[in-house]
C-alpha positions in Angstrom: 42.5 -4.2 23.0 42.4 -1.3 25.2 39.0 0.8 25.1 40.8 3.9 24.1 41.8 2.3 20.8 38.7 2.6 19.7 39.5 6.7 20.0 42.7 7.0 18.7 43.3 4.3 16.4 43.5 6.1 12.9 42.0 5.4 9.5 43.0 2.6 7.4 43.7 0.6 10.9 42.0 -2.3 12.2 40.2 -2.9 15.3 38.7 -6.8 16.3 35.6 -5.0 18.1 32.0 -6.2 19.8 29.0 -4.9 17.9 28.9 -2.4 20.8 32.0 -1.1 20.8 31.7 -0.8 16.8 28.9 1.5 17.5 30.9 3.6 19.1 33.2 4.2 16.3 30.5 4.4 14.0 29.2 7.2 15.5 32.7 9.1 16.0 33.2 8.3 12.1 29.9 10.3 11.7 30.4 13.6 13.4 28.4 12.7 16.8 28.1 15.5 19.2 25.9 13.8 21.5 25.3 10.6 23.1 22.6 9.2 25.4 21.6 6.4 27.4 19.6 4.5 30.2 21.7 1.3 30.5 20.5 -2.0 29.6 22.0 -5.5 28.4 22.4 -6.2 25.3 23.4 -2.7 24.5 25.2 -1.6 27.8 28.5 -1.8 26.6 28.3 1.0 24.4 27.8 3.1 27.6 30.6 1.2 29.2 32.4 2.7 26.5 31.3 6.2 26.0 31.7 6.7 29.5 35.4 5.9 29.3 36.2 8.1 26.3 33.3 10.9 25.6 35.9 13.4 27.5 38.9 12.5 25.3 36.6 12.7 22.4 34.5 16.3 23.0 31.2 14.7 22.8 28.6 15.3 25.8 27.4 11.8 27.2 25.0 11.3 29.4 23.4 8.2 32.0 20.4 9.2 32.0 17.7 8.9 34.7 15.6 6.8 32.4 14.9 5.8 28.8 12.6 8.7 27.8 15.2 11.2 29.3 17.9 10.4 27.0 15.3 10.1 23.8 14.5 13.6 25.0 18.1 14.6 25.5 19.1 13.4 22.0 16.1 14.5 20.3 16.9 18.4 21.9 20.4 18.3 20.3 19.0 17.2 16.9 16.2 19.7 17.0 19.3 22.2 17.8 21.1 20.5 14.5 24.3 18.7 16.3 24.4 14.7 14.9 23.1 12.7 17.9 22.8 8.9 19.7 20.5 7.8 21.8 20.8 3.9 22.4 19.0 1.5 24.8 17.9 -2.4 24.8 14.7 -2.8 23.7 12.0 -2.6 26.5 13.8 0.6 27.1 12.1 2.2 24.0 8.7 0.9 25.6 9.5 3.9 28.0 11.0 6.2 25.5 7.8 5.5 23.0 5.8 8.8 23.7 8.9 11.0 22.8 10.1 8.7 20.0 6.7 8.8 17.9 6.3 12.6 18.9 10.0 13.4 17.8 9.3 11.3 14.0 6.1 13.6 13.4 8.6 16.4 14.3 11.1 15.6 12.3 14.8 16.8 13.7 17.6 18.8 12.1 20.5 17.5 13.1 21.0 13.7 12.0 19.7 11.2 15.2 19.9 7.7 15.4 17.8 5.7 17.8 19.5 2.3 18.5 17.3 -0.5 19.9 18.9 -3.9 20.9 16.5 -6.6 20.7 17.4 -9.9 22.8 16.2 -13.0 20.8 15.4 -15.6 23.1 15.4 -13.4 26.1 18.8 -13.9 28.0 18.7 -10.9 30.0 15.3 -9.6 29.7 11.3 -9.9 30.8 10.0 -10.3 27.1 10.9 -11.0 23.1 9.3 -7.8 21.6 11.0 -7.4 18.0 11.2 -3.4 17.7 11.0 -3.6 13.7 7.4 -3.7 14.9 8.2 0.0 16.6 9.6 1.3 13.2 6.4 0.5 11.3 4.1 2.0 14.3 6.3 5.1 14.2 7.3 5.6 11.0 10.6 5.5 11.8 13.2 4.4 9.1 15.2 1.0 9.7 18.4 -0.2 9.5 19.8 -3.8 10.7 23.2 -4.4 10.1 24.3 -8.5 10.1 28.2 -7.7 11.9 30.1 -5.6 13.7 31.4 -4.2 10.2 27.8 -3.0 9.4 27.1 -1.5 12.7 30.1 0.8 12.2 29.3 1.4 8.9 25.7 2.0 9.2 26.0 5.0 11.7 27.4 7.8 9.1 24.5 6.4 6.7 22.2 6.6 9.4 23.6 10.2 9.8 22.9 10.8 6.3 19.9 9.5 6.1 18.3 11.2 8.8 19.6 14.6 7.8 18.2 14.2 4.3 14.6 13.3 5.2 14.5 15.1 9.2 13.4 12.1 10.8 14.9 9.7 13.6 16.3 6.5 11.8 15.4 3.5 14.4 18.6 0.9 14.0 18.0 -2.3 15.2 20.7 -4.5 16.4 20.2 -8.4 18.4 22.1 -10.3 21.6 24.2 -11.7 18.9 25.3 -8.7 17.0 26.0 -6.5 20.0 28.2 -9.4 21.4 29.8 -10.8 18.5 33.4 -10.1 17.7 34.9 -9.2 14.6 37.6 -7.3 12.5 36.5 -3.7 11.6 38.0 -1.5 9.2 38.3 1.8 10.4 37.4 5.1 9.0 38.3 8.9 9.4 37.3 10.2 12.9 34.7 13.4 12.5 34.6 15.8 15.0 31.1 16.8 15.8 29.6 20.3 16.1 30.5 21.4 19.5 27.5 24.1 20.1 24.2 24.0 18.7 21.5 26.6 18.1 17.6 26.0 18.7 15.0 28.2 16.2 12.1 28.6 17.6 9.4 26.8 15.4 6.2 26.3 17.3 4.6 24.7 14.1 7.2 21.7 13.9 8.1 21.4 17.5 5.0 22.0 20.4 3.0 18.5 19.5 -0.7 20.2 19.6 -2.7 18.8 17.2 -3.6 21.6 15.1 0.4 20.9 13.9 0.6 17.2 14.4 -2.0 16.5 11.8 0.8 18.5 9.1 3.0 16.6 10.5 1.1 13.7 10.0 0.6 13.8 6.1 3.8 15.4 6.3 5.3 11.7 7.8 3.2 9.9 5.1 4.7 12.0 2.3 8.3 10.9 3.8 8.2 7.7 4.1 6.7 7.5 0.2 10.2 8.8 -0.3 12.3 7.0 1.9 10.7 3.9 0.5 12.0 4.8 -2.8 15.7 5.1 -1.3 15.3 2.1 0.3 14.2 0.6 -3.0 17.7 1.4 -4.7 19.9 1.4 -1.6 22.9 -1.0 -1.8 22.4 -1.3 1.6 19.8 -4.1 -0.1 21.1 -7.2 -1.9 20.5 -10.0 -3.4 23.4 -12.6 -3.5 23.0 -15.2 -6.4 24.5 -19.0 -5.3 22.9 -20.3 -9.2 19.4 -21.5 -8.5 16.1 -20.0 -8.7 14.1 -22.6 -7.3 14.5 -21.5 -3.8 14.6 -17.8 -2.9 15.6 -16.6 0.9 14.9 -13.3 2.6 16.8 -12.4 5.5 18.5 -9.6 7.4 20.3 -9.2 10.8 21.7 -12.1 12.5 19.8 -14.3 10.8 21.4 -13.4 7.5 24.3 -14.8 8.9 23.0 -18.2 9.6 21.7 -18.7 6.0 25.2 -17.7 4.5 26.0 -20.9 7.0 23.7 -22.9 5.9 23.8 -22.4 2.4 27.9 -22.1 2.0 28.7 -25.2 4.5 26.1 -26.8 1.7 26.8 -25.5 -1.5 22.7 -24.5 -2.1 22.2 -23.5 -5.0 19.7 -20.8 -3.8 18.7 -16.8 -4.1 18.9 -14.5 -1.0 17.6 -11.3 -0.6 19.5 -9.8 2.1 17.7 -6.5 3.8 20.1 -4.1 5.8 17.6 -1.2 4.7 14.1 -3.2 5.3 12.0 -0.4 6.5 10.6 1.1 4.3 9.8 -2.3 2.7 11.3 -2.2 -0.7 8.9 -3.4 -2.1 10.2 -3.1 -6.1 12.9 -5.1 -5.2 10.9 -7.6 -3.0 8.7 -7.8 -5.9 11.4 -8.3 -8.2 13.0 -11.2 -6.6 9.7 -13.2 -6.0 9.0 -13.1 -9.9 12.2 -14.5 -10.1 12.4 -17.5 -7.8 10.2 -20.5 -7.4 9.2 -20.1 -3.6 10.5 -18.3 -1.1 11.6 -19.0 2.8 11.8 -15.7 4.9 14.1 -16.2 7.8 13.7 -13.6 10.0 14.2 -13.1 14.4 11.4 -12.8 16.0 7.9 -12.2 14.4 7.0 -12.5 11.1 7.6 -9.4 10.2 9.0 -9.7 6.8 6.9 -12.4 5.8 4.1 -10.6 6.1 5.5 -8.3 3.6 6.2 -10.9 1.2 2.8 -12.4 1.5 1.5 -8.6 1.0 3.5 -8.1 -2.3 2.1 -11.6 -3.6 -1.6 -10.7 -3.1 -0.6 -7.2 -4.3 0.2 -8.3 -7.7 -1.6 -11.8 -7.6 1.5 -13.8 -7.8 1.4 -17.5 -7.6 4.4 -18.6 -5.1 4.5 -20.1 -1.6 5.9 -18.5 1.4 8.0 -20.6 4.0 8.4 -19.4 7.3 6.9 -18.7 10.8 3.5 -18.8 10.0 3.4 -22.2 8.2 5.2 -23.6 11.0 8.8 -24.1 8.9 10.7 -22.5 11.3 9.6 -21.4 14.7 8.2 -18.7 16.2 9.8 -18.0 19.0 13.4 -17.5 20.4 16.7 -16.7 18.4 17.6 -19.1 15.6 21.0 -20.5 14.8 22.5 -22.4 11.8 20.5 -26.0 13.1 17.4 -24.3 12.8 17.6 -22.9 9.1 19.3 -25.8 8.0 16.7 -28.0 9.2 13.9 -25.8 7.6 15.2 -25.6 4.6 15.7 -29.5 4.2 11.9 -29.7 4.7 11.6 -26.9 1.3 14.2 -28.5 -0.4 13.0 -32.3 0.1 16.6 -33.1 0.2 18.7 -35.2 2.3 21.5 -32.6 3.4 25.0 -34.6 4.1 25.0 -35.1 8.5 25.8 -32.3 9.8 27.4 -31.3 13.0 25.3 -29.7 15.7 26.3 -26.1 15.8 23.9 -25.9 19.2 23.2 -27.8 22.0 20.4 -26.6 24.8 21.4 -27.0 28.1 18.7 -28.9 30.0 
């Protein structure tokens, strides 16, 4: 495939694309008029790729000098109401962090998406930090699309959402979804506004803290709504395989090693997938405890979910075990892959699975 395809190909085509270079069409699909980077593995091939087509496609994209410049550069053209995308790997939004939580209080006018690409198992980077974490410090929405498909897909939501509330929306993609190939159906190229315009409003945009602490309970009010969107967003999932005595929640990349697991099986299980898992929705969450026996949250890297889960239980004084990181069922650390799930969810199950084959092997 040549990299200008993912330009001129038209709607109703197909394109067999890396999570990256999805992104990039997602983003032309949603009207972008701005794009912004500091480059970093796993995410530096959406660079790659704006670089080779921004000109052709009458967007301004920018290498910036670091991090915190292209937030800054983004957030500007969404303060100015033009859609913008700032993306990075996910260290990079330890430098970015003072303008990211600053431009959430804020709020923006123009839709912005903030992509973070976490790396499981740290193949090209110093540390494991899981930036779901970053959402909840913020208050930053998130999304996590599972494929290449999603990632597309998810940037004109992402667009949406973030013009309907004025707020950043934080998307969180892995090593494995950036890098993974697959067939995506293509959409209708939007072209984005190609000026903007700035109001001066010194109560939502100078960050003193006579305004910040509006924008505070401002934020609080927000994400009260958002929640409730996220509660009824078909984004969110749950995928019935005919049993209730095991329930799974998932999202991302490891959604994709359950499906895996449980289809290569036949499981007769419940699975709560979460593309839309920040705001937690938690009527839903709380809906699908009630109706399983226990549940196994499968999750990369912390327990963020789980803690959740466990929240909702004591919440509403629910009696139903929780499997995952912190009872040791499946490991803390590192990215997970089909052997992983599948061997803890033998030890939930108490069932002797037929042999499988090793989807994995370490190298020593």
């Amino acid at each position: 495939m040549k990299v200008k395809e993912i330009l001129t190909e038209k709607a109703g085509g197909k394109l067999f694309l890396l999570g990256n270079e999805a992104a990039v069409r997602g983003v032309l699909e949603g009207g972008v008029s701005v794009a912004s980077t500091y480059p970093g593995t796993p995410s530096s091939e959406i660079g790659d790729t704006f670089y080779k087509i921004a000109q052709d496609a009458g967007i301004y994209f920018e290498f910036s000098s670091n991090e915190k410049v292209a937030l800054e550069v983004s957030a500007a053209a969404a303060a100015a109401g033009l859609r913008s995308f700032v993306f990075m790997k996910h260290v990079g939004l330890n430098v970015a962090a003072d303008s990211f939580m600053s431009a959430v209080y804020t709020g923006t006018r123009g839709g912005m998406i903030v992509l973070s690409a976490d790396d499981p198992s740290m193949y090209s980077s110093q540390n494991e930090q899981d930036n779901r974490i970053m959402a909840r410090l913020s208050g930053a929405p998130l999304l996590e699309p599972s494929n290449p498909q999603e990632v597309k897909d998810l940037m004109k939501y992402g667009f949406e959402l973030s013009e309907k509330f004025k707020i950043p929306v934080l998307m969180r993609t892995t090593t494995r979804i950036s890098h993974m190939r697959g067939v995506v159906n293509l959409g209708s190229i939007v072209s984005g506004k190609e000026k903007g315009f700035f109001r001066k409003d010194s109560a939502q945009f100078v960050v003193m803290p006579t305004n910040m602490v509006i924008r505070r309970k401002e934020l609080i009010e927000k994400l009260s709504q958002i929640k409730e969107t996220a509660d009824s967003s078909p984004l969110n999932k749950i995928i019935d395989k005919g049993g209730n005595k095991l329930g799974i929640v998932t999202s991302g990349g490891a959604y994709n090693y359950v499906m895996d697991v449980v289809d290569k099986n036949n499981l007769k299980v419940k699975i709560l997938k979460l593309t839309f898992s920040y705001p937690f929705p938690e009527k839903l969450g709380l809906d699908f405890i009630k109706s399983v026996d226990s549940i196994l949250v499968a999750e990369e890297v912390e327990p963020v979910m789980e803690k959740e889960i466990l929240a909702i239980i004591g919440k509403y004084n629910l009696n139903k075990k929780v499997y995952g990181k912190l009872d040791g069922t499946l490991p803390r650390i590192y990215e997970y892959n089909p052997d992983i799930v599948f061997d803890g969810m033998t030890k939930i199950l108490k069932i002797v699975l037929p042999k499988k084959e090793k989807f994995y092997t370490k190298i020593s």
